[in-house]
C-alpha positions in Angstrom: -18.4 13.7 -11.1 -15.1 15.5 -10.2 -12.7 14.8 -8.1 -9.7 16.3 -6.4 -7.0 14.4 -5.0 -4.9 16.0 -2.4 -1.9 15.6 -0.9 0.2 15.7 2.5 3.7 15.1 2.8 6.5 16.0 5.5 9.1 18.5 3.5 12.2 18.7 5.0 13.9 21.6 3.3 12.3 21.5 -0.5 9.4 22.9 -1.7 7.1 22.6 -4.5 6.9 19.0 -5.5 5.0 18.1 -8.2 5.1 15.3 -10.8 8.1 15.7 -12.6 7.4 15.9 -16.5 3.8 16.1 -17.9 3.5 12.1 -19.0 4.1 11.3 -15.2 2.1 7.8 -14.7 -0.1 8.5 -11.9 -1.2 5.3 -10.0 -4.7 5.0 -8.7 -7.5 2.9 -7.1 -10.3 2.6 -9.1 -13.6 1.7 -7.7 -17.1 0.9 -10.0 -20.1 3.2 -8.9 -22.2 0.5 -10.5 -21.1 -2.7 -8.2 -18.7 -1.0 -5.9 -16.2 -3.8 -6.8 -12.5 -2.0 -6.1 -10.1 -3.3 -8.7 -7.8 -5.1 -6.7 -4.7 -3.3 -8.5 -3.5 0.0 -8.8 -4.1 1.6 -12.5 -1.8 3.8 -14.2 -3.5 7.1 -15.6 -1.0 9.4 -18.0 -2.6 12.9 -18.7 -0.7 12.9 -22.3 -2.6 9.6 -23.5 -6.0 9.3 -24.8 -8.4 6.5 -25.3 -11.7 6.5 -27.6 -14.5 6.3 -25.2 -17.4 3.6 -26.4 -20.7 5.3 -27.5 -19.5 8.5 -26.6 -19.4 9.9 -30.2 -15.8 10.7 -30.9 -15.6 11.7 -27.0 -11.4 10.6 -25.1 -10.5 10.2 -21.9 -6.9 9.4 -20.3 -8.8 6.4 -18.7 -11.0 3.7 -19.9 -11.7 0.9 -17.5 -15.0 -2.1 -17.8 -15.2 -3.7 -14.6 -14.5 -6.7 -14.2 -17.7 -7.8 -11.7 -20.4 -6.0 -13.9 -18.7 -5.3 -17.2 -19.7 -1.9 -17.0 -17.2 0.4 -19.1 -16.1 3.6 -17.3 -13.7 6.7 -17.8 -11.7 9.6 -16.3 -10.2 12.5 -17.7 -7.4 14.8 -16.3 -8.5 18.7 -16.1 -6.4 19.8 -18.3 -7.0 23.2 -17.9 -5.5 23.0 -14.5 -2.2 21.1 -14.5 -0.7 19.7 -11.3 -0.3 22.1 -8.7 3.1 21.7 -6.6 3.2 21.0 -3.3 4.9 23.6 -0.9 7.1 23.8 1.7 3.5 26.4 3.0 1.2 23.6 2.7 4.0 21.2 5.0 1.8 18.9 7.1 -1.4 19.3 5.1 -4.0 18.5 2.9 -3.8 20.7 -0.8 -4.7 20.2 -4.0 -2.8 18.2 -6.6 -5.0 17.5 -9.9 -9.1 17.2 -10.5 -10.0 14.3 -12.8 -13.4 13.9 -14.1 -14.9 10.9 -13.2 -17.9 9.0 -15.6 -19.2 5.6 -13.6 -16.1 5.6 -11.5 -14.5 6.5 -8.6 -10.4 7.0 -7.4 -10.3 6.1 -4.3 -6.4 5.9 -3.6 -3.2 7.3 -4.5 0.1 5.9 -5.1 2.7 8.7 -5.4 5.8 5.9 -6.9 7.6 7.8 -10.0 9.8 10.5 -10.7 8.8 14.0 -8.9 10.6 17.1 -8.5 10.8 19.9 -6.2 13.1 23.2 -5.3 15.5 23.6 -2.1 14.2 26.0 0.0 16.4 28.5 1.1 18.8 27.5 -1.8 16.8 27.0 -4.8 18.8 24.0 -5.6 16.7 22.2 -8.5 16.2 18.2 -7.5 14.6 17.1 -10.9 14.9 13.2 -10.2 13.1 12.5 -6.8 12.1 9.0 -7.0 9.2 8.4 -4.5 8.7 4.4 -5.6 9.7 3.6 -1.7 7.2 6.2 -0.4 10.0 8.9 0.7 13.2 10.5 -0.5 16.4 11.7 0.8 19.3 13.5 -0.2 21.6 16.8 0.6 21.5 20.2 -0.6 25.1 21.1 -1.3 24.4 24.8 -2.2 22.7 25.7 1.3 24.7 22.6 3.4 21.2 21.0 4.3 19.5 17.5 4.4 16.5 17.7 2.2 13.7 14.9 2.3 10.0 14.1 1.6 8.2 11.6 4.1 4.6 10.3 5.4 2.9 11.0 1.5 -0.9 10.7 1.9 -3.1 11.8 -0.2 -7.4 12.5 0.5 -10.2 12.2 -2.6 -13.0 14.3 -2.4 -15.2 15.7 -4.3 -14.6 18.9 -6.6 
């Protein structure tokens, strides 16, 4: 199954935030579609590290997982052929897409945005490279155009791809 995991966040002067450097540690909920048992902590998925998949004849995936209720081994890989798509200052307020992740005897079923993200003033283009979102927001000034910039109210929505 695939799934897309979408975003909404309030931008206050930026645009286009996405993860900032490809092995970005995305944090997710990970439910069994065997037992429905929800692992009762987040998991880290990187979209640069692969694991050997049991029984799957040579086959990776950037996440392996057994549950712990049912012993039932699962995995997830990244679409790599679509990287993350940045959020924009368009999209303010709103569900879009952020990265699809193909899901074998699992399910994501929440998000975590904590880690290093960058996005683009918008009227200035001032680069923010470093915007740390482990508290769930971020604030700061943009010098060039003499604004407040800040992202707030993250949420993000699975769903089916």
């Amino acid at each position: 199954m695939r799934l897309l995991l979408s975003i909404k966040a309030e931008l206050e002067n930026v645009t286009n935030l996405v993860p900032a450097s490809d092995g970005f540690e995305y944090f997710f909920k990970v439910q069994c579609n065997s037992c429905h048992e929800i692992h009762p902590k987040f998991v880290s998925v990187n979209r640069l590290q692969e694991r050997e998949v049991k029984g799957g004849k040579g086959s990776t995936a950037h996440f392996v997982w057994r549950c712990g209720t049912c012993k039932r081994e699962s995995s997830a890989k990244f679409e790599t052929a679509f990287p993350p798509q940045p959020y924009s200052s368009e999209s303010n307020g709103q569900f879009a897409p952020l990265v699809t992740i193909e899901c074998r005897g699992l399910e994501f079923v929440d998000f975590d945005p904590r880690g290093i993200w960058k996005c683009i003033g918008v009227d200035s283009g001032t680069q923010f490279p470093e915007v740390d979102l482990d508290e769930g927001e971020w604030v700061d000034y943009d010098e060039k155009a003499a604004l407040p910039v800040g992202i707030s109210e993250i949420k993000s929505n699975w769903a089916r791809a």
